[in-house]
VEXMIPA-949768 format. One line per field, with one value per residue (C-alpha): residue number from 1; residue in three letters; x, y, z. Coordinates in Angstrom, 1 decimal, padded with zeros to 4 digits. Example, Ala and Ser with C-alpha at 12.3 -4.5 7.8 and 13.67 -1.06 7.14 Angstrom:
BEGIN
nr	[1 | 2] $
rest	[Ala | Ser] $
px	[012.3 | 013.7] $
py	[-004.5 | -001.1] $
pz	[007.8 | 007.1] $
END
This chain:
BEGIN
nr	[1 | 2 | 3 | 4 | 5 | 6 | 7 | 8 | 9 | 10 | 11 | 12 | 13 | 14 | 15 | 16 | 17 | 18 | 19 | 20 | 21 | 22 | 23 | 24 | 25 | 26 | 27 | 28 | 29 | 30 | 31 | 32 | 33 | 34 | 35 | 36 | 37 | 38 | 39 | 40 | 41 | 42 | 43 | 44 | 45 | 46 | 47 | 48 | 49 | 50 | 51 | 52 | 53 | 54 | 55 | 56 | 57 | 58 | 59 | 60 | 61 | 62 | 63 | 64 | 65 | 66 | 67 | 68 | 69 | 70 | 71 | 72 | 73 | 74 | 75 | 76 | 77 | 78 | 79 | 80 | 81 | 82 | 83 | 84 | 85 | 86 | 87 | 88 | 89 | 90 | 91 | 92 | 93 | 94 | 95 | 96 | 97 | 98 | 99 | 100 | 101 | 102 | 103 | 104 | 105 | 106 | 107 | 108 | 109 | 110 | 111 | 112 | 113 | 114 | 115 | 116 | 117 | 118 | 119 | 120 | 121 | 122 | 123 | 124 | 125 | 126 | 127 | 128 | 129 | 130 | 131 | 132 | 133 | 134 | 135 | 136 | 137 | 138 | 139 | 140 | 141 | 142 | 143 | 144 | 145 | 146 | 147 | 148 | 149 | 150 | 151 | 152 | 153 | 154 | 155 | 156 | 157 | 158 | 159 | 160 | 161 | 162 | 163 | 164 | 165 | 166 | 167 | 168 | 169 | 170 | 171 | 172 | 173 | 174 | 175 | 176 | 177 | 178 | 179 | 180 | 181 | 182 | 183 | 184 | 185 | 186 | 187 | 188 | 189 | 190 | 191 | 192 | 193 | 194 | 195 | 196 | 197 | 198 | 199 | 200 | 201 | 202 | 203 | 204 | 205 | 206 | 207 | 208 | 209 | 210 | 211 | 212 | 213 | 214 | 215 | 216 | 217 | 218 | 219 | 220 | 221 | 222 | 223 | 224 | 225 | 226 | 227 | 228 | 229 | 230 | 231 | 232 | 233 | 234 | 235 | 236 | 237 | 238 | 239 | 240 | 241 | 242 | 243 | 244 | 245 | 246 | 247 | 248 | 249 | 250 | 251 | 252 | 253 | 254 | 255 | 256 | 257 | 258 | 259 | 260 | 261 | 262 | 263 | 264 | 265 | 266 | 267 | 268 | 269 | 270 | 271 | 272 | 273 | 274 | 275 | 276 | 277 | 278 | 279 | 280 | 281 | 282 | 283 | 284 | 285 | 286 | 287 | 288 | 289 | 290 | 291 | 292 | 293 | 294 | 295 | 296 | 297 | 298 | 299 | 300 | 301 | 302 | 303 | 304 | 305 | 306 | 307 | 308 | 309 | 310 | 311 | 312 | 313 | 314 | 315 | 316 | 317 | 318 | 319 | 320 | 321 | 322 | 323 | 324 | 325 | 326 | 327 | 328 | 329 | 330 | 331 | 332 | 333 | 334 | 335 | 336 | 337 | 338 | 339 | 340 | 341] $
rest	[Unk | Unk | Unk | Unk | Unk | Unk | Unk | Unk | Unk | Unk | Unk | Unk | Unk | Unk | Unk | Unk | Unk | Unk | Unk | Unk | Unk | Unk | Unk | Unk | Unk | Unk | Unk | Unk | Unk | Unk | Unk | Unk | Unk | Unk | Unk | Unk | Unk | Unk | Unk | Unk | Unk | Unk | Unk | Unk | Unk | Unk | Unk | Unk | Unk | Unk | Unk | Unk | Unk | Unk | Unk | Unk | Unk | Unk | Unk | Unk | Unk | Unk | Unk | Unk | Unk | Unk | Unk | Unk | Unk | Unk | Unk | Unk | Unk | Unk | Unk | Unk | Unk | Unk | Unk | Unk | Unk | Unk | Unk | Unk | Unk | Unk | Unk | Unk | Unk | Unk | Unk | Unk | Unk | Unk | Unk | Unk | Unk | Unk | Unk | Unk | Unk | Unk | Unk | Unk | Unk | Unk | Unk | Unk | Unk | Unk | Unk | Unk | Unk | Unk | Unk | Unk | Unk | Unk | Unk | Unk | Unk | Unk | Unk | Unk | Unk | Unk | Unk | Unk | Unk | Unk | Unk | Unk | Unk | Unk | Unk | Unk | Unk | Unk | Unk | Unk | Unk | Unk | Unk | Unk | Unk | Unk | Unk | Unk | Unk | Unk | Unk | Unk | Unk | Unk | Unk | Unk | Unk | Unk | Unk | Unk | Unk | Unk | Unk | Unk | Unk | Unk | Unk | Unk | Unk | Unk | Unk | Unk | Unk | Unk | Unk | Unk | Unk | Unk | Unk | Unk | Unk | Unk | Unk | Unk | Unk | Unk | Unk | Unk | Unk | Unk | Unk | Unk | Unk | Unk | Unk | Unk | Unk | Unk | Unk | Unk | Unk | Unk | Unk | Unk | Unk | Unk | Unk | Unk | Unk | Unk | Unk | Unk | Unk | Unk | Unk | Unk | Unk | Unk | Unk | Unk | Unk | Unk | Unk | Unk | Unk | Unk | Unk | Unk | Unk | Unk | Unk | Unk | Unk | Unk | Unk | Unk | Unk | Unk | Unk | Unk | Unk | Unk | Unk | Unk | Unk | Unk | Unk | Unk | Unk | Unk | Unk | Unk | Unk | Unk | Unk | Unk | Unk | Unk | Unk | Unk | Unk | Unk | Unk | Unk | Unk | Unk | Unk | Unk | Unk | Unk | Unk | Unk | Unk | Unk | Unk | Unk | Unk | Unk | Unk | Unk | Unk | Unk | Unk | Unk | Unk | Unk | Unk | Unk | Unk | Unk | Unk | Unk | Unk | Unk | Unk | Unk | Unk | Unk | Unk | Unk | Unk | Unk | Unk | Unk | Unk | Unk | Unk | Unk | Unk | Unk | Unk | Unk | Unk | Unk | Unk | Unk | Unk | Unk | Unk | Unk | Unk | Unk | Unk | Unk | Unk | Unk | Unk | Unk | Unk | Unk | Unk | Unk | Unk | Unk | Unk | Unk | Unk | Unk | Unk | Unk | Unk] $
px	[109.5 | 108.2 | 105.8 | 102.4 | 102.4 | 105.5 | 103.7 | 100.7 | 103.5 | 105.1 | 101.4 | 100.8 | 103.9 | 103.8 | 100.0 | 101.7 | 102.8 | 106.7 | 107.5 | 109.3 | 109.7 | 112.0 | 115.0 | 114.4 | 115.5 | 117.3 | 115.2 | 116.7 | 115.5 | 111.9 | 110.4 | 108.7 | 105.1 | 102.8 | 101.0 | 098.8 | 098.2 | 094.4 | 092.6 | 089.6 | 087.3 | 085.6 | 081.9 | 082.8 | 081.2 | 077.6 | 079.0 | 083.1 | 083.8 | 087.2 | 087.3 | 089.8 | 090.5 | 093.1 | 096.5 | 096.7 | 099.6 | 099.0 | 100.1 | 097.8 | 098.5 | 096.2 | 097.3 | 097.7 | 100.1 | 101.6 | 100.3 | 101.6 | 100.0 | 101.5 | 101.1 | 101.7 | 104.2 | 103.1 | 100.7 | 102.0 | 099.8 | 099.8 | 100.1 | 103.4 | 105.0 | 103.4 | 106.9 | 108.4 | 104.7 | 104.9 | 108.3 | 107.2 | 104.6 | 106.3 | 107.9 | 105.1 | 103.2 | 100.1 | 100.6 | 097.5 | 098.6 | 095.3 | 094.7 | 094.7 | 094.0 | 095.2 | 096.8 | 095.3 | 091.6 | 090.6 | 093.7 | 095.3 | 094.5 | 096.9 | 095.8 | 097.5 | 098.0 | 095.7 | 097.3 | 099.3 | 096.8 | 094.3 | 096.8 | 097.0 | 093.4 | 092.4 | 095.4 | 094.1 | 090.5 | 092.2 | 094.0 | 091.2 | 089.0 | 091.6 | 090.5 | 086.8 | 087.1 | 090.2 | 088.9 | 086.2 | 088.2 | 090.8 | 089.9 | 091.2 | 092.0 | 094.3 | 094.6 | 096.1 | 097.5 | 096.7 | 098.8 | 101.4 | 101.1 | 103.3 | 102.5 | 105.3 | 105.2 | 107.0 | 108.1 | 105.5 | 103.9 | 106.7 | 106.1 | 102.4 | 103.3 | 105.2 | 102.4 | 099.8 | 102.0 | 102.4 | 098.8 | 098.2 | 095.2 | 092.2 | 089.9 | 091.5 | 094.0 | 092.1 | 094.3 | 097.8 | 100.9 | 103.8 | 106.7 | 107.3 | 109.2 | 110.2 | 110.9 | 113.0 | 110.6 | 110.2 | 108.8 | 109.0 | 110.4 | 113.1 | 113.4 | 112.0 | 108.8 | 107.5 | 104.5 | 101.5 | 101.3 | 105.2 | 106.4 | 110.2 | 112.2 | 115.0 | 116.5 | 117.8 | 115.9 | 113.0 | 110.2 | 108.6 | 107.6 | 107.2 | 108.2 | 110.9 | 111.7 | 113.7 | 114.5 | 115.7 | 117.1 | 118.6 | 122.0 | 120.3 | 117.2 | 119.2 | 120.4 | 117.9 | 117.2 | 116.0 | 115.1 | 114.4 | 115.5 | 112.7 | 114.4 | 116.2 | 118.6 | 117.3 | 113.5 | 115.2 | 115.6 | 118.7 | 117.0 | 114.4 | 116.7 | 118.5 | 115.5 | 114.2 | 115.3 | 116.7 | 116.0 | 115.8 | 117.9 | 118.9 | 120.1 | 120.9 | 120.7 | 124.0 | 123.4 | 120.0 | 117.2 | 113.8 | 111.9 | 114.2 | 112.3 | 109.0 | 108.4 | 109.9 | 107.1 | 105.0 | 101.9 | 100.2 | 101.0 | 102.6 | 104.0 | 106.1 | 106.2 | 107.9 | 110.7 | 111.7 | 111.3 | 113.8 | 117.2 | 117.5 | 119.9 | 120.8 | 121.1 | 118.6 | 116.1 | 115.3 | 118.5 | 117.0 | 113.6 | 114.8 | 117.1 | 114.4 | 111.6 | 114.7 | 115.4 | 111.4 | 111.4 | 114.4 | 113.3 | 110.1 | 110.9 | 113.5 | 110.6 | 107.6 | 108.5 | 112.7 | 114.6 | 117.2 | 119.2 | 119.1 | 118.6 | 122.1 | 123.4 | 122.7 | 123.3 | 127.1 | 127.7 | 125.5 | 127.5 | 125.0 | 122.5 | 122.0 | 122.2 | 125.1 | 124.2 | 126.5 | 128.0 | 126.3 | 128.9 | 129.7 | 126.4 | 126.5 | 129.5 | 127.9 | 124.9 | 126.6 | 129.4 | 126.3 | 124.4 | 127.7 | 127.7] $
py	[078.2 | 081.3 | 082.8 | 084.0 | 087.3 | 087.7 | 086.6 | 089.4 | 091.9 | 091.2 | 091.7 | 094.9 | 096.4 | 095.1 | 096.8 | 100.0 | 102.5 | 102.6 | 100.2 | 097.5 | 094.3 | 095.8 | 093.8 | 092.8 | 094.9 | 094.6 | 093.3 | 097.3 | 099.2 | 099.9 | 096.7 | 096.9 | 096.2 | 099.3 | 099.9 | 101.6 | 102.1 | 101.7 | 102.6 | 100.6 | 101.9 | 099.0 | 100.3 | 100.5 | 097.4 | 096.1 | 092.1 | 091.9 | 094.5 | 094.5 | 094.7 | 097.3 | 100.1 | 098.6 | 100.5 | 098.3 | 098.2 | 096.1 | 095.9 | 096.9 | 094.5 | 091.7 | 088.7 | 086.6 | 087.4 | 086.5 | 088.4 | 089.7 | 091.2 | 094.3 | 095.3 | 098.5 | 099.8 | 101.1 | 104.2 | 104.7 | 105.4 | 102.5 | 105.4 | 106.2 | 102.5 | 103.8 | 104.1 | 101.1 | 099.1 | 100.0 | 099.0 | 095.4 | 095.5 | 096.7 | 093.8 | 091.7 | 091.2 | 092.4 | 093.9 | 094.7 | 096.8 | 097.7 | 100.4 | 097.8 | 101.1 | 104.9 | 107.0 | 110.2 | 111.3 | 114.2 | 113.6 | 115.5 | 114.3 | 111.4 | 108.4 | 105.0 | 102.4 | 099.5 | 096.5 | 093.9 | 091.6 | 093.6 | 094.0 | 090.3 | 089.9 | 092.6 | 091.8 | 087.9 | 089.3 | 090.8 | 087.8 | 085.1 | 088.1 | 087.7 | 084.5 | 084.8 | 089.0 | 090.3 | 089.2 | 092.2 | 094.5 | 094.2 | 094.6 | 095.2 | 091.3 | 091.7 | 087.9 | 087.5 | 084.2 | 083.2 | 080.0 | 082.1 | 084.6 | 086.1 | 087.7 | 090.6 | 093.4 | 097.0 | 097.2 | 095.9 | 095.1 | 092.4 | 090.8 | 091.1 | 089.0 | 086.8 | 086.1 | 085.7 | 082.9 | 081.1 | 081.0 | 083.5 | 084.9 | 084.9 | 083.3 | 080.8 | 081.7 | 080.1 | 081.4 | 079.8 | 081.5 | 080.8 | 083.0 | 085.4 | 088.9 | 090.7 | 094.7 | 095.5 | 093.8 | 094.5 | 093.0 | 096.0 | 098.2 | 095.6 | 092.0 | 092.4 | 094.6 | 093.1 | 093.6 | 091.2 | 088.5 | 087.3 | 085.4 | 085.7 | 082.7 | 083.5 | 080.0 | 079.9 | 078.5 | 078.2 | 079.3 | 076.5 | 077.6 | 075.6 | 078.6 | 080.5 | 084.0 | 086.7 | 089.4 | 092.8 | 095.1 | 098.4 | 099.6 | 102.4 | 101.1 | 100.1 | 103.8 | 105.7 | 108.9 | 110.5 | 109.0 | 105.5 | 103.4 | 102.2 | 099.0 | 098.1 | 095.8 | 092.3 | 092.3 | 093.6 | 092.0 | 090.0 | 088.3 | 087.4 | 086.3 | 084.0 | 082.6 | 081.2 | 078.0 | 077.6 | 078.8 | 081.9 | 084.8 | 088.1 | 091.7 | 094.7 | 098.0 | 099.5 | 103.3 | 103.4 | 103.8 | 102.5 | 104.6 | 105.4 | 102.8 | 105.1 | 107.7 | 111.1 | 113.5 | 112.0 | 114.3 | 115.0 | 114.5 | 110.4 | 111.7 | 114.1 | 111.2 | 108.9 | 111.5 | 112.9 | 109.6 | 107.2 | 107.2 | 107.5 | 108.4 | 111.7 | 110.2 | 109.9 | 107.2 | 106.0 | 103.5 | 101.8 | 101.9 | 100.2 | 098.2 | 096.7 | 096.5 | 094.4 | 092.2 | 091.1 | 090.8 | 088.7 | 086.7 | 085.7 | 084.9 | 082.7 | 080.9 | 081.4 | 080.8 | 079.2 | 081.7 | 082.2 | 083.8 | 087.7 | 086.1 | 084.0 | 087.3 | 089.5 | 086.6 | 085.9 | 089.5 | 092.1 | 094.8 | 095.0 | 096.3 | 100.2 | 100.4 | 099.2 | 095.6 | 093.9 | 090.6 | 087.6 | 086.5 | 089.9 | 089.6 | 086.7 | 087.5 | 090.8 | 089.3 | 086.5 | 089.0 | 090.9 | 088.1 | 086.9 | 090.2] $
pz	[072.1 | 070.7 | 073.2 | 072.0 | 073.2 | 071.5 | 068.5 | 068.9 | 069.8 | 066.1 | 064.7 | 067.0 | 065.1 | 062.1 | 061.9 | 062.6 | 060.3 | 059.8 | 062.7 | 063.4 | 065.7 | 068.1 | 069.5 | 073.3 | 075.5 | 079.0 | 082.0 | 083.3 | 080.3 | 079.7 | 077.8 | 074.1 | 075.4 | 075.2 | 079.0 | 080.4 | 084.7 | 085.5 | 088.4 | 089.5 | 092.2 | 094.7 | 093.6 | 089.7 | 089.0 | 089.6 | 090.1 | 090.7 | 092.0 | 093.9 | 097.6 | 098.0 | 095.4 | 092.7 | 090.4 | 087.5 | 085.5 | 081.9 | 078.8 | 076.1 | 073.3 | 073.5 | 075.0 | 078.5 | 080.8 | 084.0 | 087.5 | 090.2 | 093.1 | 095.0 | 098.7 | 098.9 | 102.2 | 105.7 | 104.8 | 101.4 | 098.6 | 095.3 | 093.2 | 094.6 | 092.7 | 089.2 | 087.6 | 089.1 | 088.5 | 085.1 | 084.2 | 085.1 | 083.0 | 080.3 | 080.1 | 080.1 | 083.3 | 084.7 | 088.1 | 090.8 | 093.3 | 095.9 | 098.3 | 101.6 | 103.4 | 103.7 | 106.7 | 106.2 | 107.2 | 104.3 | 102.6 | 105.2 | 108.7 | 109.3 | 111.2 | 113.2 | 110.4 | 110.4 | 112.7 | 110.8 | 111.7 | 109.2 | 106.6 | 106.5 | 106.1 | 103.6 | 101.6 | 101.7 | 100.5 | 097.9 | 096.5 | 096.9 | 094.4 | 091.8 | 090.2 | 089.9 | 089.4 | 087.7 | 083.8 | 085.0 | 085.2 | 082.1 | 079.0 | 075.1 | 074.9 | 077.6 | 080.4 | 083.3 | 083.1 | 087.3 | 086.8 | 086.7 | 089.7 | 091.9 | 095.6 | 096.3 | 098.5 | 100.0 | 103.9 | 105.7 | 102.6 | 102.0 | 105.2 | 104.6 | 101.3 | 103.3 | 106.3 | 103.3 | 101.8 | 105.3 | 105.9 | 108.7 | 107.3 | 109.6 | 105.9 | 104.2 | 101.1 | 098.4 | 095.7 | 094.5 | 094.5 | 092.1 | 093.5 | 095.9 | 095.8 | 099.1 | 098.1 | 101.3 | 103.6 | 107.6 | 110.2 | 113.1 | 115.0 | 116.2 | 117.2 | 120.7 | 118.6 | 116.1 | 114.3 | 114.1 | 112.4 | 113.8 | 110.8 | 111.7 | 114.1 | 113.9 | 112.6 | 109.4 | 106.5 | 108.8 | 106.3 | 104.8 | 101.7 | 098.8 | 095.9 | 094.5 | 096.8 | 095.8 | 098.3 | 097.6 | 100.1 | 100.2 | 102.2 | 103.8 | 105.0 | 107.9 | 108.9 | 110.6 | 109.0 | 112.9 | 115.5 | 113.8 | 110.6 | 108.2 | 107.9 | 111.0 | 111.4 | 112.8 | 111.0 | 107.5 | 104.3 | 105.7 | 108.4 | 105.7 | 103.3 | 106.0 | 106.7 | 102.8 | 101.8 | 098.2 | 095.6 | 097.5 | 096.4 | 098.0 | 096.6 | 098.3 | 096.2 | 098.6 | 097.6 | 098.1 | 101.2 | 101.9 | 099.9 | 097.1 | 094.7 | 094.9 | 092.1 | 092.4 | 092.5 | 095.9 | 096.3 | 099.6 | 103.5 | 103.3 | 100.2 | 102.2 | 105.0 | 102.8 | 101.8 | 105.2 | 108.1 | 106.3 | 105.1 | 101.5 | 098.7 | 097.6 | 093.8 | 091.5 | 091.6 | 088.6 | 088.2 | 091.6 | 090.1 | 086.7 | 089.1 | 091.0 | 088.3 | 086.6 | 089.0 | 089.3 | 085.7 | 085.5 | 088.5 | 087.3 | 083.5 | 085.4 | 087.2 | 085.0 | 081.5 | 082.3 | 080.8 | 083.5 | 081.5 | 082.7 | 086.2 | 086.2 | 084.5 | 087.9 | 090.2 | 088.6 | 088.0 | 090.0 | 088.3 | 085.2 | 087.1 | 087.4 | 090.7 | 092.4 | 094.0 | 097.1 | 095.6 | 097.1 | 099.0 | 100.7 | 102.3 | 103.5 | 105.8 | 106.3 | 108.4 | 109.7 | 111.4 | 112.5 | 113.8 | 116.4 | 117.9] $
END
């Protein structure tokens, strides 16, 4: 079946002078919708107005597409995703990515993050807005499709999508999720300290959730850059991962650290943060920002529309990608040596 934004992309082109229909490209390349990244303010609007500040990434053919919100990491800024943000939505998605809440006083000041806790329930104000207040704030013709929604998130922004999915908001979720995507997501500082809300048990496929997962994790998230790792062994992506039940997927980007899917050029005091604390790669990013974008891409055509096509592609043979991914099977005996130590 032919889908109709497909359909208004062939028009979009074919309106425009000396262009044609180009041929799809790969889930890892940029994709052949038009976008633009939107910033909506919380006072902007007299009626619908957002609860936290929001980074929109959309295309800007006309047309309904799928969502996907975005919680951002611990103190970093939504801006810093842009790239990665709008390589999904290149491809046809909408992506909201809020402000939950900032680290720095003045823009230079830096302050505690909020407690988990908080995260949880901002991030859960934010979702149950989406149905009733996101048509407010798009426009040119451009839908989000909310039976087709996805809740993913960075660091403790994964685990914050996680919590959120599980129900340990304070207000009810009143908002359905479709899928889930886990972008290298931690729960602490270690197993004995975790942060609040404590969504891991420690028993494998334990999580009872009722949608696809896909978890993505990187090889030096695990290496502290200092005094600490970002992504310690124990509350990482692996211990996530262990504990989905199928379909659940895992991925581990092996050259690359915690941060190393942000953008390049990361302005003010957490943009210096986010470069210095954690272990990350001294190659360039952009294959592990077209390497993740891909993967969600892949992931949710897979589940949204049933072209699993790309998805099997990575899955049988991770070597497409542009960022070298650990076969499947390698990481398995990976955590399950580390786990009988």
């Amino acid at each position: 079946m032919i889908s109709p934004n497909f359909i208004r992309l062939y028009e979009y082109f074919s309106r425009a002078k000396n262009q044609a229909v180009p041929k799809a490209p790969s889930v890892f390349e940029t994709g052949y919708f038009p976008t633009e990244l939107n910033n909506v303010n919380e006072s902007e609007f007299a009626s619908g107005s957002p609860p936290k500040p929001l980074l929109i990434a959309r295309p800007t053919v006309a047309g309904k597409y799928p969502a996907i919100l975005f919680i951002h990491g611990t103190c970093l800024v939504n801006s810093f995703y842009s790239d990665l943000l709008d390589h999904v939505a290149s491809h046809g998605f909408i992506v909201v990515a809020p402000q939950i809440y900032t680290c720095t006083v003045f823009g230079a000041i830096p302050v505690m993050p909020i407690d988990g806790q908080k995260e949880v329930d901002l991030s859960t104000e934010v979702a149950n807005w989406l149905p009733s207040g996101l048509k407010s704030v798009l426009n040119g013709g451009v839908q989000a499709n909310l039976d087709k929604l996805a809740i993913s998130g960075h660091s403790r922004g994964g685990k914050t999508a996680f919590a959120i999915q599980f129900g340990y908001s304070t207000d009810a979720l009143t908002t359905k999720f479709s899928a889930l995507v886990g972008l290298d997501p931690v729960a602490g500082h270690s197993k004995e300290s975790r942060t609040d809300p404590k969504v891991l048990t420690y028993a494998p496929h334990s999580f009872n959730l009722s949608i696809p997962v896909s978890v993505i994790g990187t090889g030096l998230g695990s290496q502290p850059q200092t005094l600490f790792a970002c992504a310690p062994d124990g509350v990482n992506h692996a211990e996530f991962y262990n504990e989905c039940r199928p379909p659940a997927n895992h991925f581990v980007a092996t050259d690359y650290g915690h941060m190393d899917m942000l953008n390049d050029d990361l302005s003010g005091l957490m943009g210096i943060m986010a470069k210095i604390l954690c272990k990350n790669s001294n190659k360039p990013k952009d294959p592990m920002r077209k390497t993740v974008g891909g993967i969600i891409v892949a992931f949710l055509k897979a589940y949204f529309y049933g072209n699993s096509r790309d998805y099997n592609t990575i899955l049988q043979d991770p070597s497409v990608s542009p960022a070298t991914l650990c076969p499947v099977e390698s990481m398995k005996a990976k955590y399950l040596a580390q786990a009988s130590i």
